[in-house]
C-alpha positions as CSV (number, residue, x, y, z in Angstrom):
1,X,84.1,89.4,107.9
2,X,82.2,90.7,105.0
3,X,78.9,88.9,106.8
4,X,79.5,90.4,110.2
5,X,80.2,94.2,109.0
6,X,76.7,93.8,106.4
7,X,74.7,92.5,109.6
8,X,75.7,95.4,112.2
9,X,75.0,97.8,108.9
10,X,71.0,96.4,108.5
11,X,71.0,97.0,112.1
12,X,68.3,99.7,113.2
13,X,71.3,101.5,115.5
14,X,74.5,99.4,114.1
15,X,77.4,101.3,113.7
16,X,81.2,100.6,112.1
17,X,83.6,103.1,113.5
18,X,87.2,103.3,112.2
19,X,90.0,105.3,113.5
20,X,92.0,104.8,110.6
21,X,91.6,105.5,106.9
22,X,89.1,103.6,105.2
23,X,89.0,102.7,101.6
24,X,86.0,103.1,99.0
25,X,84.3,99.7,100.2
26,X,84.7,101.3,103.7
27,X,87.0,98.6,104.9
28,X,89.4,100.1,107.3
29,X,93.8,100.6,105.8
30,X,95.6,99.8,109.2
31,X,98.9,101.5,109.4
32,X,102.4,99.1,109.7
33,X,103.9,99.9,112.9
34,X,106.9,97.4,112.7
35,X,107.6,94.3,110.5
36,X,110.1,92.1,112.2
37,X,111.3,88.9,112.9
38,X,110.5,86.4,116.0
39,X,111.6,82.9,116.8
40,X,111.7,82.9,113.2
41,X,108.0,84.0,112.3
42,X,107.6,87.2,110.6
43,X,105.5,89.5,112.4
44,X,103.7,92.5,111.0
45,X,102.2,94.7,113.9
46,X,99.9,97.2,112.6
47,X,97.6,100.4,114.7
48,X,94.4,101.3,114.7
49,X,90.8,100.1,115.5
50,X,87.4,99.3,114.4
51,X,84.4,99.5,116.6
52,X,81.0,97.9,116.0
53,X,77.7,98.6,117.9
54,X,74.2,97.7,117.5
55,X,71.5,96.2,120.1
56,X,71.2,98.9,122.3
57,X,75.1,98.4,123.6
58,X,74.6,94.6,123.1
59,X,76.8,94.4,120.5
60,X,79.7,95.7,121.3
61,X,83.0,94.5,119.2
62,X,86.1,96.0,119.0
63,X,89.6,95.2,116.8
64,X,92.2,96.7,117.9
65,X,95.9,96.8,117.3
66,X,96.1,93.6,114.5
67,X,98.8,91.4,114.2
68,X,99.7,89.1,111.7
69,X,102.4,86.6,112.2
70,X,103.8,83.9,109.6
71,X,105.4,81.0,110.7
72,X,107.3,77.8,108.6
73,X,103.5,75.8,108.4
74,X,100.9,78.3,109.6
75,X,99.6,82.3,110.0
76,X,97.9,83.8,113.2
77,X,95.7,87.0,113.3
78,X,95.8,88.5,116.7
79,X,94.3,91.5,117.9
80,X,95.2,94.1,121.8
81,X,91.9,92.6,123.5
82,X,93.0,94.8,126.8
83,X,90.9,97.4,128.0
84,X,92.4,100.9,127.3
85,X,95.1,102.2,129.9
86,X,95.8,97.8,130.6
87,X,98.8,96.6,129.2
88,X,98.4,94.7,126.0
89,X,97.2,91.4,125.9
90,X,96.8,89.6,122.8
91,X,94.0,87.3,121.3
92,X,94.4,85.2,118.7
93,X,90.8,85.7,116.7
94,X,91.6,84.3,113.0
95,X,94.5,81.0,111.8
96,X,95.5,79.5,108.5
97,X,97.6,76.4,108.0
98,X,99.6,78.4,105.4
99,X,101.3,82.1,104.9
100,X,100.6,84.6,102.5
101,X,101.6,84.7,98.9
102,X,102.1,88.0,96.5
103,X,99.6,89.3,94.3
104,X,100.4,90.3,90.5
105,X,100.4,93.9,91.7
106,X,102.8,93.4,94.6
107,X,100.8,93.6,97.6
108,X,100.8,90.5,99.5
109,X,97.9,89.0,100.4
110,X,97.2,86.8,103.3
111,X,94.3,84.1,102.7
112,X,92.1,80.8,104.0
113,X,92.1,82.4,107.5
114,X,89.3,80.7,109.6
115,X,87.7,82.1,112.7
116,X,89.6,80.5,115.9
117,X,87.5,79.6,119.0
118,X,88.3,82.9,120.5
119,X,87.3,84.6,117.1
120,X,83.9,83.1,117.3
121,X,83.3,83.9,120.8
122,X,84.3,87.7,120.1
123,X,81.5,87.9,117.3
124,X,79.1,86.7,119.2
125,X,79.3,82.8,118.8
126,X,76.9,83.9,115.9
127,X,80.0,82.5,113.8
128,X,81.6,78.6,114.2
129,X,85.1,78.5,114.5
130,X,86.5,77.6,111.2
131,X,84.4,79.8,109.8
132,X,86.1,82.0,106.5
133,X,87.2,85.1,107.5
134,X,88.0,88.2,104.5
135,X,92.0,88.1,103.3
136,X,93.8,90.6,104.3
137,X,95.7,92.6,102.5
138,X,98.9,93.9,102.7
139,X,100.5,97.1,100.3
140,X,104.3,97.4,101.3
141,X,104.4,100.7,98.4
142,X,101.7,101.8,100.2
143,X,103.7,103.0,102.9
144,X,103.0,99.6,105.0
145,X,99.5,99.9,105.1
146,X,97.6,97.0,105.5
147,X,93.0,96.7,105.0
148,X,91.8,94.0,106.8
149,X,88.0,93.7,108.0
C-alpha cells in the first residue's frame, strides 16, 4: 500500500528493505518462481521480501514469498508468514472478487484487491479490512517478474 510505505518513510527511524530489485518508484520486482495450475486456480508463486521498521522495533512488517492465485469468481494475495528456518505457512493478506486482466502493453495486471482481516491486522490494524490495496503487476517478457507493494 502506497499509504503504508509513505507513512514508515516520514518516520524518524522507518525503513523499507528489499531483497529484490526495486524499480524507479522503489517498489520492489519480485521474481516468478513457478506459475501453475491447482484445483483449477492459477497460481503464480513468486520470491523475495520486503521489510519495514520504524517505532523503535515496534513496527515490524515483513512480506515475504507472495502468492497470487486466480480462481473461476475471485483472486487471493498470500504471503510465507513463518518464521525463518519454520516451514511455510501461508497468510492470506489481500482478496478481490475478480482476476486479473491484461494491460495494452502485455503485462497483466491484477486489481480491486482489498485488505483481508489478516491483512489489516499485519499493518497494524492502522488499516480496515476492505481497505484498497496497490495492483500488482505482473510482466511475463520480463522474465516473470512481478512489482507488487
Amino acid at each position: 500500500m502506497e499509504r503504508f510505505r509513505n507513512y514508515v518513510g516520514e518516520l524518524e527511524d522507518g525503513q523499507e528493505r528489499w531483497d529484490v530489485e526495486t524499480d524507479e518508484s522503489g517498489r520492489g520486482i519480485f521474481p516468478l518462481v513457478s506459475d501453475s495450475r491447482d484445483s483449477g486456480a492459477r497460481v503464480l508463486r513468486f520470491t523475495g521480501s520486503v521489510r519495514f521498521t520504524g517505532h523503535g522495533g515496534f513496527l515490524n512488517v515483513s512480506i515475504t514469498d507472495p502468492q497470487i492465485t486466480i480462481g473461476a469468481d475471485s483472486m487471493t494475495v498470500t504471503i510465507d508468514s513463518a518464521p525463518p528456518g519454520v516451514r511455510e505457512r501461508r497468510l492470506e493478506i489481500a482478496r478481490s472478487p475478480r482476476g486479473g486482466g491484461p494491460a495494452t502493453d502485455g503485462r497483466t495486471v491484477f486489481a480491486g484487491l482489498g485488505l483481508t482481516a489478516a491483512g489489516a491486522e499485519l499493518l497494524g490494524s492502522v488499516y480496515r479490512e476492505g481497505e484498497p490495496v496497490d495492483d500488482a503487476v505482473w510482466s511475463p517478457a520480463e522474465e516473470g517478474r512481478s512489482e507488487q507493494t
